[in-house]
C-alpha positions, -999 to 999 in steps of 0.1 A, spaced: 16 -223 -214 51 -205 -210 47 -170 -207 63 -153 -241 99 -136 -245 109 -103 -258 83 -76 -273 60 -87 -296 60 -72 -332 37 -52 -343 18 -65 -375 -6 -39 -388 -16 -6 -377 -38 27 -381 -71 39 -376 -109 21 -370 -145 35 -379 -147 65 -366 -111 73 -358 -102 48 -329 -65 40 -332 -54 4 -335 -20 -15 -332 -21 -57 -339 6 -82 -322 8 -121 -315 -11 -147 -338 -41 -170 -328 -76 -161 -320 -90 -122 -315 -85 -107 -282 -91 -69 -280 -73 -48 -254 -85 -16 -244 -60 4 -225 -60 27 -197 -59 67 -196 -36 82 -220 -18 122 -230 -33 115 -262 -55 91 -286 -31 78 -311 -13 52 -322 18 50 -299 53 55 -311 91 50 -294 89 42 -253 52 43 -253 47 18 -279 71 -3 -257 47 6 -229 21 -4 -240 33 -34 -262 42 -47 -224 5 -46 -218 1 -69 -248 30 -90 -240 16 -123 -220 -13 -126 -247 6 -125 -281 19 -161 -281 -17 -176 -282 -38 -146 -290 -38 -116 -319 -45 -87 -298 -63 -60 -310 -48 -29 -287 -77 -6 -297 -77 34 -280 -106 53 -278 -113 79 -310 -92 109 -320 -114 139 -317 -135 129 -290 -163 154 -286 -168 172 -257 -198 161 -232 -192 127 -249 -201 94 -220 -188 59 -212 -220 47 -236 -209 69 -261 -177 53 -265 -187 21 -256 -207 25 -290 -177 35 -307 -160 2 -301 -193 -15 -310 -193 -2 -343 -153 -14 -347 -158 -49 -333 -192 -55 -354 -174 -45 -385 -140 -67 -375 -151 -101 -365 -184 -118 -374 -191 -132 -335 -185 -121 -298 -146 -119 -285 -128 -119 -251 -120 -80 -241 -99 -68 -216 -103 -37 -203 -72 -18 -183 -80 8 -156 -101 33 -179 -101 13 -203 -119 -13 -182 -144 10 -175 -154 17 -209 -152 -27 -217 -175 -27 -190 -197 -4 -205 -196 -20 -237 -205 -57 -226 -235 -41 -207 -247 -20 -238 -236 -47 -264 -235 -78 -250 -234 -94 -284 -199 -82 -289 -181 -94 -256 -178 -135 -248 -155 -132 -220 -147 -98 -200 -113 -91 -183 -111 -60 -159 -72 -48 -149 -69 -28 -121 -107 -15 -130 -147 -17 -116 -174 -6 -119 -170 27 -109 -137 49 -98 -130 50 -58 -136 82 -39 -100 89 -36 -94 81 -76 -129 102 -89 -112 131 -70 -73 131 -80 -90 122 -118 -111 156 -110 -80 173 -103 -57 164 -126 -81 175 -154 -81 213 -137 -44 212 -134 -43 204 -174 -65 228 -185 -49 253 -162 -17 246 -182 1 231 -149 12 200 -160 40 190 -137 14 195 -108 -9 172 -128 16 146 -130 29 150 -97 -7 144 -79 -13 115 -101 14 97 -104 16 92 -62 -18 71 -71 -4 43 -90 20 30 -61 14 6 -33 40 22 -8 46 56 7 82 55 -6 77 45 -38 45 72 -42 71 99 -36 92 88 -59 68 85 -85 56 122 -75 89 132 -86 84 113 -115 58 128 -124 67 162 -118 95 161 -139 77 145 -169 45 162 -167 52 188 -195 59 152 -220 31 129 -208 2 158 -202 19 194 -214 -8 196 -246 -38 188 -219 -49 170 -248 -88 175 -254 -96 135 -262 -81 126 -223 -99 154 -206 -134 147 -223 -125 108 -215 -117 122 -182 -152 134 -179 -166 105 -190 -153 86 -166 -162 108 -137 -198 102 -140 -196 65 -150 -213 40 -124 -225 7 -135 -227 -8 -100 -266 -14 -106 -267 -28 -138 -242 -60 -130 -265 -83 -123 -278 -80 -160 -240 -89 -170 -242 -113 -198 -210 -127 -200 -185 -140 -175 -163 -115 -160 -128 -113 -142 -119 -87 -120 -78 -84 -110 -73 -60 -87 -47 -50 -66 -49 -49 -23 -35 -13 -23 -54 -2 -54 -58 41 -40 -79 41 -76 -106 21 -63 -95 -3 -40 -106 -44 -27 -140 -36 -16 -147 -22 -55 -132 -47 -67 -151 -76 -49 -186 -56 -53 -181 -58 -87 -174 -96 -92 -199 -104 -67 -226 -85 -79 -225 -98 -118 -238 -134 -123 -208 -147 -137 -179 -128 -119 -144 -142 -105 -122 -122 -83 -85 -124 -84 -65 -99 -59 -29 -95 -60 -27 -84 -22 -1 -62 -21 2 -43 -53 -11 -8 -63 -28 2 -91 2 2 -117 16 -31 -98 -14 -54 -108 -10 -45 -142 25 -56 -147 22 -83 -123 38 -118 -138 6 -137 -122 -16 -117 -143 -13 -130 -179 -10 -169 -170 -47 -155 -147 -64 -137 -176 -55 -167 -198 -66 -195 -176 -98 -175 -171 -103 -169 -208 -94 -205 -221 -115 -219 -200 -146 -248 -211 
């Protein structure tokens, strides 16, 4: 199947349950993306909704993808189960049997949480540039980042972080400038739903539990990944029964998940007998 042109259109938008943010795009059957770390959990507007409607992009012509965030007023202490429930609740309530998920970054790391918890909900699982657990070097920067937000230093937040998501020096540095310059727009609020996610992802660790994986699993990752790197990745489609490994060799963390390879991937791996 061709790979779609232009943005998709959004077709409905708004809240879930208990205050998880939603945007719809594309026709066909349910697939529900759960996207990585964000400043903030709402519904994106202007060059983030473009952002993240890119995300959505090579799924929309055969799929309706449900680009679902986690909830607005997350509470502090909350954990990867806790949210994992969250989007339990949502998918129970949307669609009367299980649906493929893809899970992006952090966002992968709460899907994974969620087929594990509830594997009733999940029929095929998709991790982007995610395992099952951060890296040592990722766990760390995440670590910092959060005390640079809450220390109200948000260009130093964004100019540790961003360095993370390239696959070359070069590029890192400029992305370091990048991120110093729009740290105050992307971070400035240290918004209290990303640090508690945040947190939530700093203790997450399902490496022992994918063996019990119910469903089949992808995991695209990139060679140069600095959030958690090709060993992660190939622990954590080895170790679950059903797990597939795809590496794009010589992208970074924000490289896999704009790579052109990855939609025709996911959807081979998802339309699958």
């Amino acid at each position: 199947m061709s790979r779609p042109r232009g943005r998709p259109a959004v077709t409905r938008s708004g809240c879930l349950g208990p205050g998880l943010p939603y945007f719809c795009a594309g026709s066909g059957p349910p697939l529900v993306l759960l996207p990585g770390l964000s400043g903030h959990h709402r519904v994106p507007e202007g060059i983030e909704l473009a952002l993240e409607l890119g995300q959505v992009r090579p799924y929309a012509a055969s799929r309706t993808v449900w680009w679902i965030t986690r909830r607005h007023g997350l509470p502090a202490g909350a954990t990867m189960a806790d949210l994992a429930t969250d989007y339990a609740d949502v998918l129970h309530e949307l669609f009367a049997e299980p649906v493929d998920v893809v899970g992006v970054s952090t966002g992968g790391s709460v899907a994974l949480q969620l087929a594990l918890d509830h594997p009733e909900c999940v029929r095929r699982l998709v991790l982007v540039a995610g395992a099952c657990r951060l890296g040592p070097t990722g766990r760390a920067a995440q670590r910092e980042y959060a005390r640079l937000l809450a220390a109200h230093r948000p260009r130093s937040a964004g100019a540790l972080l961003m360095p993370l998501l390239a696959a070359r020096p070069l590029t890192g540095r400029l992305l370091g400038a990048l991120g110093w310059v729009l740290g105050p727009w992307t971070a400035g609020a240290a918004d209290p739903d990303m640090l508690a996610t945040i947190a939530a992802e700093d203790s997450f660790d399902a490496g022992s539990r994918l063996p019990g994986l119910a469903c089949p699993l992808l995991v695209v990752g990139g060679g140069r990944d600095r959030f958690y790197g090709p060993a992660l990745f190939a622990e954590t489609a080895e170790a679950a029964p059903q797990g597939r490994l795809v590496l794009y060799r010589t992208k970074g963390h924000l490289g896999t998940a704009t790579d052109r390879r990855l939609g025709p991937d996911v959807r081979s791996f998802l339309d699958a007998p």
